[in-house]
DONUGU-955029 format. One record per residue (C-alpha): residue in three letters; y, z, x. Coordinates in Angstrom, 3 decimals. Layout:
# DONUGU-955029
<pt><rest>ALA</rest><v>Y</v><w>Z</w><u>X</u></pt>
...
***
This chain:
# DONUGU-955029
<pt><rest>UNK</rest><v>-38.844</v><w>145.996</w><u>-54.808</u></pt>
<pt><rest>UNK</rest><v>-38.384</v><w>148.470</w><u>-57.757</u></pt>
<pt><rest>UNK</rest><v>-40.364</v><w>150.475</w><u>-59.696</u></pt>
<pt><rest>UNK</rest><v>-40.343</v><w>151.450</w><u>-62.651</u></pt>
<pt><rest>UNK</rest><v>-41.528</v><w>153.472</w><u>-65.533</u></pt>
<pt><rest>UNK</rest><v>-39.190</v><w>153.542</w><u>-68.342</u></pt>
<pt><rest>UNK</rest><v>-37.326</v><w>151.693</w><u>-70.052</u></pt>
<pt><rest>UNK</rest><v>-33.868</v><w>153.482</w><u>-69.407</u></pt>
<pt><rest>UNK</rest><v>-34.804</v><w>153.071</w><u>-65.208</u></pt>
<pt><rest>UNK</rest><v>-35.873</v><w>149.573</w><u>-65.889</u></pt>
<pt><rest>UNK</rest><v>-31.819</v><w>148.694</w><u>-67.445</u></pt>
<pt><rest>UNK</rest><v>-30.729</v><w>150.604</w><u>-65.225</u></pt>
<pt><rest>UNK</rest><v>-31.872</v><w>148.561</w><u>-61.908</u></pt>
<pt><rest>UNK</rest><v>-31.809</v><w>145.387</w><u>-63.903</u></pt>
<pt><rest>UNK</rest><v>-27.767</v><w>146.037</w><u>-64.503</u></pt>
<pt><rest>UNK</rest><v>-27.374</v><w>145.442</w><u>-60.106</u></pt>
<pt><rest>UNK</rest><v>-28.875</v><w>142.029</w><u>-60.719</u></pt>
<pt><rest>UNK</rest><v>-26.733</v><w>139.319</w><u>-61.143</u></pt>
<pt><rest>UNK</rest><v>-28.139</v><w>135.866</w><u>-61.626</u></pt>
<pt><rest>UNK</rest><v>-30.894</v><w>133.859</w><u>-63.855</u></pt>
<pt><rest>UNK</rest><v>-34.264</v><w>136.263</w><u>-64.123</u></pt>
<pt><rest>UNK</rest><v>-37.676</v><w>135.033</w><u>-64.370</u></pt>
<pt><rest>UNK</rest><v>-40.209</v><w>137.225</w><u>-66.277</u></pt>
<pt><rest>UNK</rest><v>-44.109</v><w>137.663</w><u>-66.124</u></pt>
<pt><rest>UNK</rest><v>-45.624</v><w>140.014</w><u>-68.013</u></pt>
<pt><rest>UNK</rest><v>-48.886</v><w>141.067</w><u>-67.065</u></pt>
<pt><rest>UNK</rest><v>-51.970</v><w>143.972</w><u>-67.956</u></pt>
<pt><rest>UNK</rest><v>-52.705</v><w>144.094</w><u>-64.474</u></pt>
<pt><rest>UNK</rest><v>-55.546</v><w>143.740</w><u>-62.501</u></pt>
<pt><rest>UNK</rest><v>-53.780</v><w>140.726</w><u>-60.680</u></pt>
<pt><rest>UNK</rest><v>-55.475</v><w>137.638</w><u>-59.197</u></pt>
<pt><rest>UNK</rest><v>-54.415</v><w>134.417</w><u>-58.174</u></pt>
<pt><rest>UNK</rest><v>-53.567</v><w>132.976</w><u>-61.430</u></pt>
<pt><rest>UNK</rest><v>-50.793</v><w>135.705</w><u>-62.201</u></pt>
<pt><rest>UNK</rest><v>-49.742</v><w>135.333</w><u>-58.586</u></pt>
<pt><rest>UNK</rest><v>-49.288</v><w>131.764</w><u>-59.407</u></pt>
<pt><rest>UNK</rest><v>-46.924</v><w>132.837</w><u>-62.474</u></pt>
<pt><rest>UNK</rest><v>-44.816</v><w>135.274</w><u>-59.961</u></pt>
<pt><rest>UNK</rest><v>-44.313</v><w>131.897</w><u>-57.388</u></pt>
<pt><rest>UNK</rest><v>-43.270</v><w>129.925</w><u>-60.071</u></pt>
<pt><rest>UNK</rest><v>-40.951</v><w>132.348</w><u>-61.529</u></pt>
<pt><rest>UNK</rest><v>-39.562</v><w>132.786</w><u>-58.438</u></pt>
<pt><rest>UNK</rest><v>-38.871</v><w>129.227</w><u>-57.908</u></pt>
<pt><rest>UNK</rest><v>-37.382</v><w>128.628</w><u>-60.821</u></pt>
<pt><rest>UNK</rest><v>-35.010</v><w>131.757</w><u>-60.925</u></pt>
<pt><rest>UNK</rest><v>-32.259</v><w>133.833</w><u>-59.210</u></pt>
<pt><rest>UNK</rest><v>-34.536</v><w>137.145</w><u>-59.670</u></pt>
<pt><rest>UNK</rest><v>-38.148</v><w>138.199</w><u>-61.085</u></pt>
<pt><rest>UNK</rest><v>-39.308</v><w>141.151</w><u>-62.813</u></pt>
<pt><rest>UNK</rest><v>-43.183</v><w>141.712</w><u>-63.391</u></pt>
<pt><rest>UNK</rest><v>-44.214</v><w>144.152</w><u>-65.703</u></pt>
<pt><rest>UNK</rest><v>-47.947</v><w>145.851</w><u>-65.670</u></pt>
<pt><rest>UNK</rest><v>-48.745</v><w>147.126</w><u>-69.423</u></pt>
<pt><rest>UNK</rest><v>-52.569</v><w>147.488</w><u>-70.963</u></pt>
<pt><rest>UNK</rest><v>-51.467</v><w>147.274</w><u>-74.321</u></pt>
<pt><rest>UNK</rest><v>-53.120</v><w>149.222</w><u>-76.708</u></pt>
<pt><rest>UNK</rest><v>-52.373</v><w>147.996</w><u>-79.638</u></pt>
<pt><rest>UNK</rest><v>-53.739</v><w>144.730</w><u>-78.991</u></pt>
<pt><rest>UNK</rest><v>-57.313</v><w>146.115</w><u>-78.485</u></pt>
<pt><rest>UNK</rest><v>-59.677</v><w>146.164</w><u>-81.531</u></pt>
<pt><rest>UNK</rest><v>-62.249</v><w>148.993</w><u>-81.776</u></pt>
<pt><rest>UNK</rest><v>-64.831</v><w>148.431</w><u>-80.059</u></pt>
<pt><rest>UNK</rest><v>-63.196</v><w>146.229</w><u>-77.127</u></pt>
<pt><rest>UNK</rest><v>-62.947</v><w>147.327</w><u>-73.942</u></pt>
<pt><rest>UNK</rest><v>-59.597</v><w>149.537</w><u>-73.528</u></pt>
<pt><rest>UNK</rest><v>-60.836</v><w>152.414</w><u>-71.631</u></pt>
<pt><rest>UNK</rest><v>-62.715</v><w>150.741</w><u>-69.439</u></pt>
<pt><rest>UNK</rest><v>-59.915</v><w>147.256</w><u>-68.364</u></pt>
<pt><rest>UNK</rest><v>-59.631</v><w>147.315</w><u>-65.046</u></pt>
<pt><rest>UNK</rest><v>-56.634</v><w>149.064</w><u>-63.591</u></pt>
<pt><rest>UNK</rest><v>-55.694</v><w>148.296</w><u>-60.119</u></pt>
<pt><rest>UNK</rest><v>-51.944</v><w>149.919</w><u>-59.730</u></pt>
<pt><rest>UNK</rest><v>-51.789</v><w>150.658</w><u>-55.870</u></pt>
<pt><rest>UNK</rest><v>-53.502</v><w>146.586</w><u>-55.238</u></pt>
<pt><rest>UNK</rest><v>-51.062</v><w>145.384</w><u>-57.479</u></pt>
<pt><rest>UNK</rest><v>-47.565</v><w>147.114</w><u>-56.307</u></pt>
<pt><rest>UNK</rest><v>-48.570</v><w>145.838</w><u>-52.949</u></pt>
<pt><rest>UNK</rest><v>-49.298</v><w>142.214</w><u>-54.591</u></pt>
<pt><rest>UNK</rest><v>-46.007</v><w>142.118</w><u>-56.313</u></pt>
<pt><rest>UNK</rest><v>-43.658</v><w>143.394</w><u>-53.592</u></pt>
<pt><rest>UNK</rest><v>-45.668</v><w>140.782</w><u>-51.102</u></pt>
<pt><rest>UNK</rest><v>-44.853</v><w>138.217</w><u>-53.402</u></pt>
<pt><rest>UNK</rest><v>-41.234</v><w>138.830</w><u>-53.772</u></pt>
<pt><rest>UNK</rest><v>-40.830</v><w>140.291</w><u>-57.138</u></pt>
<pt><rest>UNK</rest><v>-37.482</v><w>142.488</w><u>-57.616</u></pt>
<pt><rest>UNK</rest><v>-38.110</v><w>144.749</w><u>-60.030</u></pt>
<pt><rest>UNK</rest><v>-41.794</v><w>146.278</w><u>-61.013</u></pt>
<pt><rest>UNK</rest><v>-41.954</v><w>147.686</w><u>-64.707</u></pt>
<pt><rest>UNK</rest><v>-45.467</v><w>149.835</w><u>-65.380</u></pt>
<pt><rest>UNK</rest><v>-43.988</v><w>151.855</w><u>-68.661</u></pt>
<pt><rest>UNK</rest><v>-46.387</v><w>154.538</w><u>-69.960</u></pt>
<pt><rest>UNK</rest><v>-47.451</v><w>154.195</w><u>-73.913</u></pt>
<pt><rest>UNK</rest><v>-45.234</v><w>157.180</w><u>-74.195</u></pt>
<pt><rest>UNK</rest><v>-42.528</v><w>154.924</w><u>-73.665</u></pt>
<pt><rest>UNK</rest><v>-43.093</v><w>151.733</w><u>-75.497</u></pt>
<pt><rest>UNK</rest><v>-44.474</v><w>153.369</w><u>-78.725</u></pt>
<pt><rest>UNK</rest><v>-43.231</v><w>155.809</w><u>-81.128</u></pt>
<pt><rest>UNK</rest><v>-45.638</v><w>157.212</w><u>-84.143</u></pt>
<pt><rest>UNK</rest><v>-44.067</v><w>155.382</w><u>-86.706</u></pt>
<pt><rest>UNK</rest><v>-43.694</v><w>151.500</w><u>-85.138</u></pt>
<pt><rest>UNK</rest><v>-41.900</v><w>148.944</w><u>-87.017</u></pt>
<pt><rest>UNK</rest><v>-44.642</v><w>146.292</w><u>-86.960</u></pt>
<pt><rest>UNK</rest><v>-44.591</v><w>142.397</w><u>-86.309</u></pt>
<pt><rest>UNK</rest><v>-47.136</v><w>139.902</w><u>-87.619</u></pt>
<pt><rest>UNK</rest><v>-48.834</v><w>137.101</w><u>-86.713</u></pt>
<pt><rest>UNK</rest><v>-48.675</v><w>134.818</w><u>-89.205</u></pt>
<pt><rest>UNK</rest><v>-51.141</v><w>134.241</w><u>-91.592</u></pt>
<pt><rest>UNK</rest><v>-52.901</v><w>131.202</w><u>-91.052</u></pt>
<pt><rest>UNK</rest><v>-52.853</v><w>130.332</w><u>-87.097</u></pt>
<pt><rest>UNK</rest><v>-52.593</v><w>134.524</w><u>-86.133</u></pt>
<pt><rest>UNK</rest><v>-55.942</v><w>134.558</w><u>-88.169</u></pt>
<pt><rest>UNK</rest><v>-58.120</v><w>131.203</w><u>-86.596</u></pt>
<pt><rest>UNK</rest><v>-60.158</v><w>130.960</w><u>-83.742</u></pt>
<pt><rest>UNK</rest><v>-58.825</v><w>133.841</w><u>-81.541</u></pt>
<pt><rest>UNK</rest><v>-57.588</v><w>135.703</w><u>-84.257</u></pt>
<pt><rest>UNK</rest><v>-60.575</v><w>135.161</w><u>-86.770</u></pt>
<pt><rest>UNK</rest><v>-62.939</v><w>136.876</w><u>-83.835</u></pt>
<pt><rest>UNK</rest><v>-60.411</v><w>139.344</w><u>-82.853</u></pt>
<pt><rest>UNK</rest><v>-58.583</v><w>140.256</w><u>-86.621</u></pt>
<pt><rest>UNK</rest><v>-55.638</v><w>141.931</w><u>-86.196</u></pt>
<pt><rest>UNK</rest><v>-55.327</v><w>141.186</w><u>-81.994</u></pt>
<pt><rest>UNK</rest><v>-52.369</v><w>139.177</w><u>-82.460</u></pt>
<pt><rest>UNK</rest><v>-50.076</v><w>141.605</w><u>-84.119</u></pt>
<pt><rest>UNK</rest><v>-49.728</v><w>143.809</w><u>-81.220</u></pt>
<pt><rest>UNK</rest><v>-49.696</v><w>140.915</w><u>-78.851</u></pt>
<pt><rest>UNK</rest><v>-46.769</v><w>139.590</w><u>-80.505</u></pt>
<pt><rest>UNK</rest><v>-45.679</v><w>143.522</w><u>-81.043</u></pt>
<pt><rest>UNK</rest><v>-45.997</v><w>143.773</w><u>-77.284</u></pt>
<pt><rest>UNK</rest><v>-44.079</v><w>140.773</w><u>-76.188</u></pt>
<pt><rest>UNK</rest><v>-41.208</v><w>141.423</w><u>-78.665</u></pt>
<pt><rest>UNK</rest><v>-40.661</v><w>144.525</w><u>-77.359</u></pt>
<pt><rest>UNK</rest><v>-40.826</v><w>143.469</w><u>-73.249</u></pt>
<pt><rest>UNK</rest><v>-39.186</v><w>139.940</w><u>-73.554</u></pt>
<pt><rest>UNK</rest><v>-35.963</v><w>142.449</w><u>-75.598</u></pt>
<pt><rest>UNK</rest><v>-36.016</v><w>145.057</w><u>-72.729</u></pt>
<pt><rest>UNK</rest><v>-36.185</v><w>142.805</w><u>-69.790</u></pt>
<pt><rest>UNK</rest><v>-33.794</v><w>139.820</w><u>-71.541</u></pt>
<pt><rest>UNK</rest><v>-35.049</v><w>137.079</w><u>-69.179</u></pt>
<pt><rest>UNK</rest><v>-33.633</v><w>133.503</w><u>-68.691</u></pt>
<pt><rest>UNK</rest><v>-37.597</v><w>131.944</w><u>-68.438</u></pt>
<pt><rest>UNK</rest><v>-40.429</v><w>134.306</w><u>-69.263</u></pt>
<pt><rest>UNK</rest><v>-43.934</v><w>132.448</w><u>-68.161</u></pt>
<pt><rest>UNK</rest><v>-47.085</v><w>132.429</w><u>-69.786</u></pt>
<pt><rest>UNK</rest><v>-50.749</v><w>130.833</w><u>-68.622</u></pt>
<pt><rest>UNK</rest><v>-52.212</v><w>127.876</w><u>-70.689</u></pt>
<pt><rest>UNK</rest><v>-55.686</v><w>129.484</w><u>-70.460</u></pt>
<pt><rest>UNK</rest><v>-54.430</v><w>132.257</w><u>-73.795</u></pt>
<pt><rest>UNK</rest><v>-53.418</v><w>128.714</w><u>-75.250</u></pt>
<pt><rest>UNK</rest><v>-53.430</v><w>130.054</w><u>-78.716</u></pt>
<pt><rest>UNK</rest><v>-51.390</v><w>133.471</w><u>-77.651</u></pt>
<pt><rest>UNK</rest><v>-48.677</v><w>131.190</w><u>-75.966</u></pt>
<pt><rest>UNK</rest><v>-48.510</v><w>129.107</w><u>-78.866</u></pt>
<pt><rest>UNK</rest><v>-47.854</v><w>131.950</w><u>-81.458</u></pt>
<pt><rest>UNK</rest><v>-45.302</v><w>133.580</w><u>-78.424</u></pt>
<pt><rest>UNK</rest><v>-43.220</v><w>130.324</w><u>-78.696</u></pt>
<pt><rest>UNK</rest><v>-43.450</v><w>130.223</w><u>-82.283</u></pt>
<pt><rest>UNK</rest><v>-42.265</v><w>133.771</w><u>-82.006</u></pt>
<pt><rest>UNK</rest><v>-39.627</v><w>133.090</w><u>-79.714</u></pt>
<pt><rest>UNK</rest><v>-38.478</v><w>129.770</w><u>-82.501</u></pt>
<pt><rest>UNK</rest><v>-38.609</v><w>132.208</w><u>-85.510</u></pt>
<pt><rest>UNK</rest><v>-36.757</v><w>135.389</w><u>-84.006</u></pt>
<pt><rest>UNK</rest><v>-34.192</v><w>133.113</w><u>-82.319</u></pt>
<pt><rest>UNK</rest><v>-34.974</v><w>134.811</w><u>-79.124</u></pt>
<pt><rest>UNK</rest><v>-32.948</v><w>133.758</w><u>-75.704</u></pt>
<pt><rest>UNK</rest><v>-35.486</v><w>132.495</w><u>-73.884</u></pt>
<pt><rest>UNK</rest><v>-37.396</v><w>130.245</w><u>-72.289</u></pt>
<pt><rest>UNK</rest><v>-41.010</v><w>130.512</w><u>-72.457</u></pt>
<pt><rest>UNK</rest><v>-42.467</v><w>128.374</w><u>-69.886</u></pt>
<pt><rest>UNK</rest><v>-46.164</v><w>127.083</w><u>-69.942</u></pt>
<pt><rest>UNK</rest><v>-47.945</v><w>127.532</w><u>-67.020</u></pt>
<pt><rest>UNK</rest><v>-51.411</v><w>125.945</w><u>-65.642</u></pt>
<pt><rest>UNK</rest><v>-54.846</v><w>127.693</w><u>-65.579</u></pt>
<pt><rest>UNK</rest><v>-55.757</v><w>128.471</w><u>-62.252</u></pt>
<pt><rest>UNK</rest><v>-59.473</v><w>128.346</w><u>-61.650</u></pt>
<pt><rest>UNK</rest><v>-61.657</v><w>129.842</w><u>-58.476</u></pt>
<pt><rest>UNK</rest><v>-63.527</v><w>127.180</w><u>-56.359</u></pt>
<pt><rest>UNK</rest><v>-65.921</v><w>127.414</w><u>-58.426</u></pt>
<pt><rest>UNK</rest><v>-64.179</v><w>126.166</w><u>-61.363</u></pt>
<pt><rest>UNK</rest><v>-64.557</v><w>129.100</w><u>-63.237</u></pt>
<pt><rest>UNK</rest><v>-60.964</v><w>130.342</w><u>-65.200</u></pt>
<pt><rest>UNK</rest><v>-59.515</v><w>133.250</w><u>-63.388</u></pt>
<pt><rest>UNK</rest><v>-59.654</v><w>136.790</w><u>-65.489</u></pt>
<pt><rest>UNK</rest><v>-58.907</v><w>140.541</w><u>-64.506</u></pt>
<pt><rest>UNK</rest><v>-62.461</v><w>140.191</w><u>-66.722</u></pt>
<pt><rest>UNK</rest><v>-64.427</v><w>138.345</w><u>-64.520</u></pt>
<pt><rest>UNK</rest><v>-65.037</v><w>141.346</w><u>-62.401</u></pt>
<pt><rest>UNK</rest><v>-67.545</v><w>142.259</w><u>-65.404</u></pt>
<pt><rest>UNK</rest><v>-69.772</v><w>139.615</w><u>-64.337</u></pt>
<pt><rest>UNK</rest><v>-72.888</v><w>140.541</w><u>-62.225</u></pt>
<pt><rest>UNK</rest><v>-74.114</v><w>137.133</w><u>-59.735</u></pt>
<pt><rest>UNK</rest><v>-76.469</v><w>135.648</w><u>-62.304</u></pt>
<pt><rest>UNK</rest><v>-73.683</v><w>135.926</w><u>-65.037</u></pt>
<pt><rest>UNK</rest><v>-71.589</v><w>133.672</w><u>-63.554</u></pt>
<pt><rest>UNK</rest><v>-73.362</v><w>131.557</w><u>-62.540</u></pt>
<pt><rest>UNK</rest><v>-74.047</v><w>131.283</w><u>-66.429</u></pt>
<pt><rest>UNK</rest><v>-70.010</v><w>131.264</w><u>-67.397</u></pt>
<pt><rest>UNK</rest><v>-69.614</v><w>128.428</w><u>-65.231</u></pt>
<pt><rest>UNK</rest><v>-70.929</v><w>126.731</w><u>-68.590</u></pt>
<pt><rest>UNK</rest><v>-67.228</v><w>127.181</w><u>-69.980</u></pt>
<pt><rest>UNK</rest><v>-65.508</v><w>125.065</w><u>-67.573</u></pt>
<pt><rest>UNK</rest><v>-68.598</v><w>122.295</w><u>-67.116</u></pt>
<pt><rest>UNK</rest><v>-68.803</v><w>122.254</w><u>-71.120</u></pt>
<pt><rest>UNK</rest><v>-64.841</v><w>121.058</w><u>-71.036</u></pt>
<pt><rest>UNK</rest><v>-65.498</v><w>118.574</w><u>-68.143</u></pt>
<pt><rest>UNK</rest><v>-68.120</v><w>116.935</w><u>-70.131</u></pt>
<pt><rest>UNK</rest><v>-65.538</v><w>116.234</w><u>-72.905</u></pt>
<pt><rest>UNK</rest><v>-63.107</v><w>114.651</w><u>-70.469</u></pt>
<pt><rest>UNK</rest><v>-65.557</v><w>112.950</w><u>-69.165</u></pt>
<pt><rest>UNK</rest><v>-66.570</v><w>111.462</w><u>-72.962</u></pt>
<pt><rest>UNK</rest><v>-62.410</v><w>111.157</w><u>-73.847</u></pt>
<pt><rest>UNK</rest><v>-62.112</v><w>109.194</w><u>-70.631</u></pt>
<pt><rest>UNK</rest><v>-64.989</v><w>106.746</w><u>-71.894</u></pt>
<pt><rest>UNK</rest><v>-63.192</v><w>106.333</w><u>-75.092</u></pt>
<pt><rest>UNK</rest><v>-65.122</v><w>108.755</w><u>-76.974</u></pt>
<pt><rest>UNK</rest><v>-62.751</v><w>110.679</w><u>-79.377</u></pt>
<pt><rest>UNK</rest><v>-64.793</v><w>111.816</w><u>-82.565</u></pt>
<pt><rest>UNK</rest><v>-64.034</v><w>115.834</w><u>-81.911</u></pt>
<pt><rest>UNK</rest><v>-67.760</v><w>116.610</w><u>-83.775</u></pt>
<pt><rest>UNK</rest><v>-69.799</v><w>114.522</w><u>-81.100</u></pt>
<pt><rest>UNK</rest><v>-67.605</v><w>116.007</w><u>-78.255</u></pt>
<pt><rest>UNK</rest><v>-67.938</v><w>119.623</w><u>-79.688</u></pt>
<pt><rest>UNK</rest><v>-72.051</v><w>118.569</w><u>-80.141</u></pt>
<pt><rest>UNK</rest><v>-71.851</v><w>117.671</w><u>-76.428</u></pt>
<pt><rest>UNK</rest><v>-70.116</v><w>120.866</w><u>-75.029</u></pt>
<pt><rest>UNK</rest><v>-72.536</v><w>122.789</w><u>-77.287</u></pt>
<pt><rest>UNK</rest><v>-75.593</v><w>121.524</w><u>-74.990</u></pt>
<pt><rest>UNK</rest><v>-73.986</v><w>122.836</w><u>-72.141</u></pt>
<pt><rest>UNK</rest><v>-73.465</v><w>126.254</w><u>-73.663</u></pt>
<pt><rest>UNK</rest><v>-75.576</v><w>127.362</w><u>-75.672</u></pt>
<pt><rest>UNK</rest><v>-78.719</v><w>127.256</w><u>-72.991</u></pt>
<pt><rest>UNK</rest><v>-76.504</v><w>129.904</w><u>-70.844</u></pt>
<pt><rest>UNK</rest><v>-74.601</v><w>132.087</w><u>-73.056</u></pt>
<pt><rest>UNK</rest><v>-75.667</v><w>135.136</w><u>-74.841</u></pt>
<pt><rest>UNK</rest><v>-73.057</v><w>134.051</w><u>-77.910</u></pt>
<pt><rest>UNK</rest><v>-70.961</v><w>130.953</w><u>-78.614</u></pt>
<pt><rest>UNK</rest><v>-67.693</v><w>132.595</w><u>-80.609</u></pt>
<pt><rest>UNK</rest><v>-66.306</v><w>128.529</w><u>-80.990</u></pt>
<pt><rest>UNK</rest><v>-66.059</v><w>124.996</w><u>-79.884</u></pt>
<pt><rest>UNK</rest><v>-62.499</v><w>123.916</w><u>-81.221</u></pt>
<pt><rest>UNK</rest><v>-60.523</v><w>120.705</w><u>-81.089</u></pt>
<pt><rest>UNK</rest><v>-57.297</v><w>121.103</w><u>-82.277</u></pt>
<pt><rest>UNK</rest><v>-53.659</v><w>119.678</w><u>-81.513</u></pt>
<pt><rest>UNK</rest><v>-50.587</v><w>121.307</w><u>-79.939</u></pt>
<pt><rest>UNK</rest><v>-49.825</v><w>123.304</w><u>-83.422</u></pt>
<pt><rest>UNK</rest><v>-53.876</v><w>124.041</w><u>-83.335</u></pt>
<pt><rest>UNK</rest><v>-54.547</v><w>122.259</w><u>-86.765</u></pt>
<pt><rest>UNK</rest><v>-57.716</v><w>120.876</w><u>-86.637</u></pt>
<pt><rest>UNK</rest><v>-58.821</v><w>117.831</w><u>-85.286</u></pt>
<pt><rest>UNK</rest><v>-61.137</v><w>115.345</w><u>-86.437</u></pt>
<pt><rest>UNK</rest><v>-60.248</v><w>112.849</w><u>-83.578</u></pt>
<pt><rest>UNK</rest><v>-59.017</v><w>113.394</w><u>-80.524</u></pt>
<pt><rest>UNK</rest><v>-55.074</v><w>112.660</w><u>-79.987</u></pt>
<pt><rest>UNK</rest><v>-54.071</v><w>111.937</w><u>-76.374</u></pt>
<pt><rest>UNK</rest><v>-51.129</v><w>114.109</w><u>-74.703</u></pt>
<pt><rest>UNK</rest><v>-51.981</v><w>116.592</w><u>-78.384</u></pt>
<pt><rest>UNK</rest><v>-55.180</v><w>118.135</w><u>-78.261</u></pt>
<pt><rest>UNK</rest><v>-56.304</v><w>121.316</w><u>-76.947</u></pt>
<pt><rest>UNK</rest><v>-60.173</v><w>121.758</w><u>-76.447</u></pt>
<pt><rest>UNK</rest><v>-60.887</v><w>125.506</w><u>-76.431</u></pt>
<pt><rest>UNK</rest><v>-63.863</v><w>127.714</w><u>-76.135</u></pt>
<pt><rest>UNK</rest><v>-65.372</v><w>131.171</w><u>-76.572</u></pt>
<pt><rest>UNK</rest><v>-68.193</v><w>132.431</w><u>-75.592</u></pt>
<pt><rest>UNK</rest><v>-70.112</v><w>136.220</w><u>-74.554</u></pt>
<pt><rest>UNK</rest><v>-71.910</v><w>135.812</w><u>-71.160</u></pt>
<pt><rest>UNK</rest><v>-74.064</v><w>139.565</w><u>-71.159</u></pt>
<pt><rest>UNK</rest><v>-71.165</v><w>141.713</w><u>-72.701</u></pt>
<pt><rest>UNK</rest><v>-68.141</v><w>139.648</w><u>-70.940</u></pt>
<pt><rest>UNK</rest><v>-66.280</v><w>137.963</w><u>-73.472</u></pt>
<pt><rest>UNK</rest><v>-64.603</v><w>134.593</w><u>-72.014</u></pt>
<pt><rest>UNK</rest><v>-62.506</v><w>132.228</w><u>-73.007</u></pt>
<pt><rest>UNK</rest><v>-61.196</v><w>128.645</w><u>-71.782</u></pt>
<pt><rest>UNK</rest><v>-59.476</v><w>125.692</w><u>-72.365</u></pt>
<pt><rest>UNK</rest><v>-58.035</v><w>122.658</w><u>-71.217</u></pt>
<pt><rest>UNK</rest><v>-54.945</v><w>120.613</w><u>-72.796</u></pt>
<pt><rest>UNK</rest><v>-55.544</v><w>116.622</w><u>-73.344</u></pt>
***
């Protein structure tokens, strides 16, 4: 494996490789549900390059920048034991000038749900991606389902740019527990999650109520709601909405993603799970 930390190194060994390339881009802090990404990728592709970037610009004031857990000697060792070819952890230096052409998130579904709590987290995001999916020029570039909204405005991204790539939509992977893997969890003291286990038993109950025929989104949303709000310390939302996340007043089978956000102490989570 290869590392590293600019983008004229990063051509540079990605010029020896010759064949299909699978892309994950990370923030670090890995756990099993990027690992999943890196397998897949490397299933599906000739050679994979990982890159490890806490992105500044998608941090509003206030969130937790300085303190996102960084993990760089775990996580070289977790990429080259899983197979990856070439390890890109740029410095800020090297991604961002002081006078950035910017990219938007468009107006309407940049600014809902995700991007209603978190104004302005989408542009750099999309600024972010932009910039790594042109530097690394991937065949397939893969993406969780749990940041359903962010890999919905990625692909949009991808459709509007006429980038050449693939974005590929991969599962959430969740501990025993059923909780959603995050480099965030780590926040959590013992009694917290025990209380953000709420997320993921709030979205079984409305599978449970779609699988009984129940499909009016405002009694499954009322439902979830008595799961969370006893455990929580702040419900951000309880959305229903379909693959293009308009909202939903009933629920469409093989279309609908059910999504929630919620503060457990000062951990911000967020989870989902695609009908």
């Amino acid at each position: 494996m290869v590392v590293v930390n600019d983008v004229k190194s990063l051509k540079e060994a990605k010029a020896k490789l010759n064949g299909t390339i699978g892309f994950v881009p990370t923030m670090g802090a890995l756990h099993e549900g990027h690992i999943s990404l890196i397998k897949r990728a490397k299933q599906e592709n000739d050679f994979v390059i990982v890159s490890i970037f806490v992105n500044p610009t998608q941090f509003l004031e206030g969130e937790d920048l300085d303190k996102y857990p960084r993990k760089d000697e775990a996580d070289i060792a977790i990429c080259k034991k899983a197979g990856v070819d070439i390890l890109f952890m740029p410095t800020i230096d090297s991604i961002y000038n002081k006078d950035e052409l910017l990219i938007s998130a468009p107006k309407i579904r940049g600014y809902i749900l995700e991007g209603a709590k978190r104004p302005g987290h989408f542009d750099g995001v999309l600024q972010i991606v932009m910039k790594l999916l042109n530097i690394t020029t991937p065949t397939n570039a893969y993406f969780g389902k749990k940041d359903a909204q962010q890999l919905a405005l990625i692909t949009q991204m991808v459709k509007d740019y006429f980038l050449d790539v693939n974005i590929v939509p991969c599962e959430i992977i969740r501990d025993k527990d059923g909780l959603a893997l995050s480099s965030r969890n780590v926040y959590l003291s013992k009694e917290e999650r025990k209380k953000a286990l709420s997320l993921s038993k709030s979205l079984r109950v409305a599978i449970n109520l779609i699988n009984k025929g129940e499909l009016d989104c405002s009694k499954i949303k009322d439902e979830m709601a008595k799961i969370l709000t006893p455990n929580v310390t702040k419900l951000d939302y309880i959305a229903i909405v379909d693959r293009e996340f308009n909202n939903l007043e009933k629920v469409e089978l093989n279309n609908t993603i059910i999504l929630v956000a919620a503060f457990v102490g000062t951990t911000r989570l967020i989870d989902n799970i695609w009908v």
